[in-house]
C-alpha positions as CSV (number, residue, x, y, z in Angstrom):
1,X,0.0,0.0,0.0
2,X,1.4,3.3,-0.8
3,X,0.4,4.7,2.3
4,X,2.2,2.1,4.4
5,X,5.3,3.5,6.7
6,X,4.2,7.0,5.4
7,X,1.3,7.4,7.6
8,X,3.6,7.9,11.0
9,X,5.9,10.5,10.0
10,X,3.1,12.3,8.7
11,X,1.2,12.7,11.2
12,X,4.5,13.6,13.1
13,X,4.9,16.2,11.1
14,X,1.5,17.3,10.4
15,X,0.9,18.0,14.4
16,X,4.5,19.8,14.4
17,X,3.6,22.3,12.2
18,X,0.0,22.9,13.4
19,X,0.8,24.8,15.4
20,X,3.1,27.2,13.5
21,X,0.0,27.2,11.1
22,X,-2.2,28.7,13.4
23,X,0.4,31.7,14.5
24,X,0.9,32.5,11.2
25,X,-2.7,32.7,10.0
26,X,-2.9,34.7,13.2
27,X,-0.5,36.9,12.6
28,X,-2.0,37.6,8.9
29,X,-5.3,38.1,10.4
30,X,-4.3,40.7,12.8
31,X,-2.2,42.8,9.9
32,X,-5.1,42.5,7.4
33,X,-7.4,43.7,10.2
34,X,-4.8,46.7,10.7
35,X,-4.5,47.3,7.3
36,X,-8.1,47.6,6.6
37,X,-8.7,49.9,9.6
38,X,-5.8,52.1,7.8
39,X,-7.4,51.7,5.0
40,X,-10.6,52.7,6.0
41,X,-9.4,55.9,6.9
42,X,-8.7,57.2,3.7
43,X,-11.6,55.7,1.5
44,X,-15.2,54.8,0.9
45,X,-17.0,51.7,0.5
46,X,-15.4,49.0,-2.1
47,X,-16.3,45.9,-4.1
48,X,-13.3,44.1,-2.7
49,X,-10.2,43.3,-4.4
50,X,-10.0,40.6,-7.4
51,X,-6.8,40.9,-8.5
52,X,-5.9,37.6,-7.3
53,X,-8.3,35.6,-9.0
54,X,-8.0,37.6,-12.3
55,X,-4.1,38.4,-12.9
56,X,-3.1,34.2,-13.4
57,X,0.4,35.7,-13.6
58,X,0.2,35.8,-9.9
59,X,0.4,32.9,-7.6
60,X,-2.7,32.8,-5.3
61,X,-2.9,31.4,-1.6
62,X,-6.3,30.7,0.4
63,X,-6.5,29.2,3.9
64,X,-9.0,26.2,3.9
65,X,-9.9,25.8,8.2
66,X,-11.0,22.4,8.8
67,X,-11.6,20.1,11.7
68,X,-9.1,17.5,13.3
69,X,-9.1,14.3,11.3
70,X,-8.7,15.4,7.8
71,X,-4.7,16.5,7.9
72,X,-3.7,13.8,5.7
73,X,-6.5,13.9,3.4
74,X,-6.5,17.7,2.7
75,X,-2.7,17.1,2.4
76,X,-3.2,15.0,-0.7
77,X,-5.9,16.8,-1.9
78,X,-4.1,20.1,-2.3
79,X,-2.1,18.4,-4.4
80,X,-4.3,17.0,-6.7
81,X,-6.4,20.7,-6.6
82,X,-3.3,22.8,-7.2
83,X,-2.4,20.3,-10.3
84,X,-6.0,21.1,-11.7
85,X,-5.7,24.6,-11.1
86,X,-2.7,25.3,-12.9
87,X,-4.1,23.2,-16.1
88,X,-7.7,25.3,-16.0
89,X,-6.4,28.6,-15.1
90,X,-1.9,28.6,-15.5
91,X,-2.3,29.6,-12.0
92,X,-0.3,28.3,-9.3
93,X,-2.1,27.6,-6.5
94,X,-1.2,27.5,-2.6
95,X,-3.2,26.2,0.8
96,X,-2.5,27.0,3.8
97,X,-3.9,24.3,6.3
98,X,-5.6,24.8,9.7
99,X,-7.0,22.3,11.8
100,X,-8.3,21.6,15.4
101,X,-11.7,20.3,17.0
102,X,-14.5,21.6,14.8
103,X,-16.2,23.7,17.2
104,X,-13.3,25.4,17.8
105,X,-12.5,26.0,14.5
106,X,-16.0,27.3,13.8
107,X,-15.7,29.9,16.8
108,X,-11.9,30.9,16.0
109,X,-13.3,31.6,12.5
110,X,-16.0,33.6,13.7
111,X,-13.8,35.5,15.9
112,X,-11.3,36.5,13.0
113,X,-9.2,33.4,12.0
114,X,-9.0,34.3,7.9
115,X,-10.4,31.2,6.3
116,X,-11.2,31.7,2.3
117,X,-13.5,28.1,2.7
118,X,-14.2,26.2,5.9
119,X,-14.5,22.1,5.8
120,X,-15.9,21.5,9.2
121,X,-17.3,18.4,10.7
122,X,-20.5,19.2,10.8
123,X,-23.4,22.0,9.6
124,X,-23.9,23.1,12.5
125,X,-20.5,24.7,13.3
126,X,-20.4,26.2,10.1
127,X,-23.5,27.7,10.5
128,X,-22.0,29.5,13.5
129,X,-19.5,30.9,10.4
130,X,-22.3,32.1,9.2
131,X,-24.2,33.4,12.0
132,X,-21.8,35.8,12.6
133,X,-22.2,37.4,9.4
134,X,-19.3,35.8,7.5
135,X,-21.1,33.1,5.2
136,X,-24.7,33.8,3.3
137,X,-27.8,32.5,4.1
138,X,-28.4,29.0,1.3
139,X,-24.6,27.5,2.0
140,X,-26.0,24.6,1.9
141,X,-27.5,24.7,-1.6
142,X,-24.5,26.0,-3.0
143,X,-22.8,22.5,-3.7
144,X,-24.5,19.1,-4.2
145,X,-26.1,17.2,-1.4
146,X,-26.2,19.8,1.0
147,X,-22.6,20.6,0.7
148,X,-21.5,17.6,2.1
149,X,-18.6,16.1,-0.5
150,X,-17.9,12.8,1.6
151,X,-19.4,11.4,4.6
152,X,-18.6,9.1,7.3
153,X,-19.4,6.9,10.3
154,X,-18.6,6.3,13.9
155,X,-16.7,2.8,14.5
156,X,-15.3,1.4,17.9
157,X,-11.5,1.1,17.7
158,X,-10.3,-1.7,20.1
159,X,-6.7,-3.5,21.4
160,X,-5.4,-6.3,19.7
161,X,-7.9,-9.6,20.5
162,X,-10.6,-6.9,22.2
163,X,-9.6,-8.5,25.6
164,X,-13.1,-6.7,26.9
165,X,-15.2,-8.0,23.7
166,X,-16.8,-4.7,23.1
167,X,-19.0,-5.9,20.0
168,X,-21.7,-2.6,20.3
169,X,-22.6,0.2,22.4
170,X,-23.9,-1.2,25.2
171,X,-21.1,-3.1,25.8
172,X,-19.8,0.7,26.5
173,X,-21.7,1.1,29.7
174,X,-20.4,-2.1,31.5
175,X,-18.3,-1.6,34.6
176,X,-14.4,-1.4,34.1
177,X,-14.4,-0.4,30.5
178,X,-12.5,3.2,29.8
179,X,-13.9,4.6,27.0
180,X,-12.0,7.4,24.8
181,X,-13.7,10.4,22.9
182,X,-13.6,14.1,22.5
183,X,-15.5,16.6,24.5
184,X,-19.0,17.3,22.5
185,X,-18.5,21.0,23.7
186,X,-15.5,21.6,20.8
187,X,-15.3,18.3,18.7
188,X,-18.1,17.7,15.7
189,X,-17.0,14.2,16.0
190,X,-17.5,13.9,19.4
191,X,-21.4,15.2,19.1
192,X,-21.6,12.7,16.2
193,X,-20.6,10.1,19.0
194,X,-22.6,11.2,21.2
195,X,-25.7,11.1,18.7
196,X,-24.5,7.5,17.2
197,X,-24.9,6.1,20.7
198,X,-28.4,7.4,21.7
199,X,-29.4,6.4,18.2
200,X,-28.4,3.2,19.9
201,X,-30.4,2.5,23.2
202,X,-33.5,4.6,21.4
203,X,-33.5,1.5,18.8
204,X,-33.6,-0.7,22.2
205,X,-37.1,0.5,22.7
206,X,-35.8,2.7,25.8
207,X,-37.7,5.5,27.1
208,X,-35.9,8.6,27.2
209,X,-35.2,8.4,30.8
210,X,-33.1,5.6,30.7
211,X,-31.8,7.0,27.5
212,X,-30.4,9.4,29.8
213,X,-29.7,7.3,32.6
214,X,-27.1,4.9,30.1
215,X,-25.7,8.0,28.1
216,X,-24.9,8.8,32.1
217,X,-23.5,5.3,32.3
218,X,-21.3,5.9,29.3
219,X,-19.9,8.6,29.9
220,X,-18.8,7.8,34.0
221,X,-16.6,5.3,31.8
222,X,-14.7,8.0,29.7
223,X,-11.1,8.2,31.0
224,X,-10.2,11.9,29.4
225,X,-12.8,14.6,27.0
226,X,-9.6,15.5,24.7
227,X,-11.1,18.9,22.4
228,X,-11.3,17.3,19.0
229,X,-10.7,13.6,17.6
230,X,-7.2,13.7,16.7
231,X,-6.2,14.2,20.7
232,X,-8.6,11.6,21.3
233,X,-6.5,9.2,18.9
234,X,-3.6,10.2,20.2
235,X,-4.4,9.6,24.1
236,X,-5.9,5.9,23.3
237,X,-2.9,4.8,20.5
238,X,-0.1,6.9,21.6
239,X,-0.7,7.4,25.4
240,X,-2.5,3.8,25.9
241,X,-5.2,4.8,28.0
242,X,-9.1,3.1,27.5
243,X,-10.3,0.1,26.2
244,X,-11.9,1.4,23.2
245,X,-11.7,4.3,20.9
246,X,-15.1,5.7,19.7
247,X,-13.9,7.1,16.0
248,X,-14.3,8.7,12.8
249,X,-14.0,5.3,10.1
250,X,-10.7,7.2,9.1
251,X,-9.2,7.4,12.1
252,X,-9.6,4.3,12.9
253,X,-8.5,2.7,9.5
254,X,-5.3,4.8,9.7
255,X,-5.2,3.6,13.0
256,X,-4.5,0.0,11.7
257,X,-2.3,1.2,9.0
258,X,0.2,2.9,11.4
259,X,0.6,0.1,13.9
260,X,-0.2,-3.7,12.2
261,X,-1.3,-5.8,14.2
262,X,-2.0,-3.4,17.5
263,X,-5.8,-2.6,17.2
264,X,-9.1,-4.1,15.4
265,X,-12.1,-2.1,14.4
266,X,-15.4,-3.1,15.6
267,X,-18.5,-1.7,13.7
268,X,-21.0,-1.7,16.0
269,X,-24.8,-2.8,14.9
270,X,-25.8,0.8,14.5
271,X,-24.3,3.9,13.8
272,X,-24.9,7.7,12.3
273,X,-24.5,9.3,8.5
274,X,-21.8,11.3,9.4
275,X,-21.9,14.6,7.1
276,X,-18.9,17.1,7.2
277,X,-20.4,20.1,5.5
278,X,-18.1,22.8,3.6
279,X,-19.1,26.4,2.6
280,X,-17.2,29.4,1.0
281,X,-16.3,32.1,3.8
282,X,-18.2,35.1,1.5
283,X,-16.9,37.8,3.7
284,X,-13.4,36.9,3.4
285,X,-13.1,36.0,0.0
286,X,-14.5,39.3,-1.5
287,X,-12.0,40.9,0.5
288,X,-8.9,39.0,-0.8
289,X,-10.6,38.4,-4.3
290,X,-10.2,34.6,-4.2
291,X,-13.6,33.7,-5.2
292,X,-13.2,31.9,-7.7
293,X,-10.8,29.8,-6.8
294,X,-12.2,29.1,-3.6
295,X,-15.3,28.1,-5.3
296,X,-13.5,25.8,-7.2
297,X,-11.5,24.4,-4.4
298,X,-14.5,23.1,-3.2
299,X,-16.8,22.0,-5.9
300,X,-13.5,19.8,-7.2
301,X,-13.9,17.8,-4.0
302,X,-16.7,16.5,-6.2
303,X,-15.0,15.4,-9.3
304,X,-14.0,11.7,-9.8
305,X,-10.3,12.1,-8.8
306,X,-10.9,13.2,-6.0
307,X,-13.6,11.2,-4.7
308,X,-11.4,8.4,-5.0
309,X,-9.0,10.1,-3.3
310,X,-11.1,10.4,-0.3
311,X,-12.2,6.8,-0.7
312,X,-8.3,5.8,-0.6
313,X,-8.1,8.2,2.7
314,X,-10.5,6.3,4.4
315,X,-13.6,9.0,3.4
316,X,-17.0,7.3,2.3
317,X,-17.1,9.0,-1.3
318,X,-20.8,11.1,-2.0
319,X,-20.8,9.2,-5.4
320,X,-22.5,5.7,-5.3
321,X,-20.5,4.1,-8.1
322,X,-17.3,5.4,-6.8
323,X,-18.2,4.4,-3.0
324,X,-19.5,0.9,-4.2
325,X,-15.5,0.4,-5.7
326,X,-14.8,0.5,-2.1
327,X,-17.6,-1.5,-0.7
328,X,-16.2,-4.3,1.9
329,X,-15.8,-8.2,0.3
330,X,-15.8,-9.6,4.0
331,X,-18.7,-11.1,5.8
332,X,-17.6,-9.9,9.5
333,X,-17.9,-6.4,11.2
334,X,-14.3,-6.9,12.7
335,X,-11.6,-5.6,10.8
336,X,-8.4,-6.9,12.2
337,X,-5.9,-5.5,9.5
338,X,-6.2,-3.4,6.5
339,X,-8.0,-4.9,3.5
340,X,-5.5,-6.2,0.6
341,X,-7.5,-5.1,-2.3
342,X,-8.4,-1.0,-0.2
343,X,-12.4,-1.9,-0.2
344,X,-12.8,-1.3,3.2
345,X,-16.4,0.6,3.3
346,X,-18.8,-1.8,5.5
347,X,-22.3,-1.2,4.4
348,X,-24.7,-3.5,6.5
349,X,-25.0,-1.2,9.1
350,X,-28.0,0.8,10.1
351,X,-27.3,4.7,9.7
352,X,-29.4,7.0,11.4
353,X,-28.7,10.8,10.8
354,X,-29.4,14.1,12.1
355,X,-32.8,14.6,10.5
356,X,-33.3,12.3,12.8
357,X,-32.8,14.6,15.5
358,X,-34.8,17.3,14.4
359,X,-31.0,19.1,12.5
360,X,-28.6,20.5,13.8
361,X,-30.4,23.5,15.4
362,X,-32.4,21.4,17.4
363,X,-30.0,19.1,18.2
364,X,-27.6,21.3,19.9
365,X,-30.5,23.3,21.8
366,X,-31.3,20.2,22.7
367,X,-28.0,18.6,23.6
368,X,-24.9,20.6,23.7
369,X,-25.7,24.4,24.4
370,X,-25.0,25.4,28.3
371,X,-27.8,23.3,30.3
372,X,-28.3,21.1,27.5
373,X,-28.6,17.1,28.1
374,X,-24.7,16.6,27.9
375,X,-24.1,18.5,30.8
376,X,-26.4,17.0,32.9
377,X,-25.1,13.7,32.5
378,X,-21.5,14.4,32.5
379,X,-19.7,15.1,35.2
380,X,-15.9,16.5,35.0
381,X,-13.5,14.5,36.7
């Protein structure tokens, strides 16, 4: 696999120069902000500049702010985009990556982080983007199926021979078994967790109440709320701690393909449609004059190449024919090593998703805003 031995040292350096990411964006946002109070001074109202998407002569940069996960993928990716770019346009194009838990990423946005498009884990946090004035109302309509290019699914990632034979989620509520995810306050995967398991003991015929009363269960057993899912990867793999790892499929399939032979994926019974939704930031790129290409950026998530892509990075692909290429050969729901032939995509699993919850809105009125269900059933430790 050309991923094999790679996977490691990227991540490595991926998480080493995160950080040096996000100071630089910072330190661009807070000159722009500077230069356009300076600016302001001396003129009047403007139609932004678009010198950068219309002079290909110049190179042109954008910032693409996306949740934890999807490091490696938009790694590739930017490849494969800036290739495409350069044939439709001569232009050469450069991304500048920033990642984190999604919430976060949604709020530092909001708060003046200088993303040209956001690729967050979930609607919701993009639609606090857009709440605070930055994105137009209809995001969602502006690229197919709800401008949601890939998907995904929450899997249980357990040790070598599951030595606690967690087969589904109620296995997660069971006395001495440490359970790892991210805190549902800041990480769209860990609300996607969170909603995956109630999905759970509400197909169990429970009433709410004991809904409640298990979701309680479950989280007494979490050993550490890390902010987003990559932390949470990293304290279960790296750090050893917990029995079981409740993950995004990519994770845990990279997971696999980092250490052979250490960890097997269980794919529990039921699940949720996990749908990372992306959206142009319209306020930004009218400043900078990068529509266009930040437009494109996005809609060539779409294309064939790089819905394969995706597929090969562990993403379930939005197109059917490409995403049955990928479909699963085996008959079991354990995964003990990576698949020789890369389909990997187990489909005989019931997906609820968050229409089932009323959206997003409702869901995190319902759930995750201050006095919401989460916090009455968790308690920090």
């Amino acid at each position: 696999d050309r991923k094999s031995g790679k996977t490691k040292r990227k991540r490595k350096i991926l998480k080493e120069e995160e950080d040096m990411r996000k100071k630089f964006i910072t330190l661009l946002t807070a000159t722009a902000l500077g230069l356009g109070v300076l600016a302001g001074c001396g003129s009047g109202s403007g139609t932004g500049d678009t010198s950068a998407q219309t002079d290909t002569s110049k190179s042109v940069e954008i910032t693409n702010v996306s949740y934890d996960p999807t490091r490696e993928l938009y790694v590739a990716y930017n490849e494969l985009f800036a290739k495409h770019w350069k044939e439709e346009k001569g232009q050469d194009v450069s991304v500048v990556q920033s990642h984190g838990g999604s919430g976060k990423q949604a709020l530092e946005v909001a708060n003046g982080l200088q993303a040209d498009v956001v690729t967050l884990a979930l609607e919701g946090d993009v639609d606090a983007v857009k709440d605070a004035g930055l994105i137009e109302e209809g995001y969602t309509s502006e690229f197919p199926l709800d401008s949601s290019p890939y998907t995904s699914t929450i899997v249980f990632l357990v040790r070598k021979g599951n030595p606690k034979n967690i087969q589904d989620w109620d296995d997660l509520i069971k006395d001495g078994v440490g359970v790892i995810t991210p805190n549902p306050k800041t990480s769209g995967g860990a609300r996607w967790n969170y909603l995956a398991a109630w999905y759970y003991f509400e197909s169990q015929g429970e009433s709410e109440d004991e809904i409640e009363k298990n979701m309680k269960k479950l989280y007494e057993n979490v050993l550490v709320l890390d902010s987003g899912a990559r932390g949470a990867t990293t304290s279960f793999v790296e750090n050893g701690q917990g029995d079981v790892l409740l993950a995004w499929e990519n994770e845990a399939f990279l997971s696999l393909d980092e250490h052979p032979g250490e960890y097997e994926i269980m794919v529990p019974s039921v699940s949720i449609l996990c749908q990372p939704t992306v959206a142009v930031v319209d306020e930004v790129v009218d400043k900078r004059g990068t529509r266009d290409v930040a437009t494109e950026y996005l809609n060539y998530l779409y294309s064939d190449e790089a819905q394969k892509l995706e597929a090969e990075w562990y993403y379930r692909p939005s197109n059917d024919e490409i995403l049955k290429q990928f479909e699963y050969a085996g008959g079991s729901n354990t995964i003990t090593e990576l698949p020789s032939d890369g389909k990997w995509i187990i489909t005989n699993v019931d997906l609820t998703d968050i229409s089932h919850f009323g959206g997003w809105t409702e869901a995190t009125k319902k759930h995750f805003q201050d006095g919401g269900v989460f916090d009455s059933i968790y308690e920090e430790k």
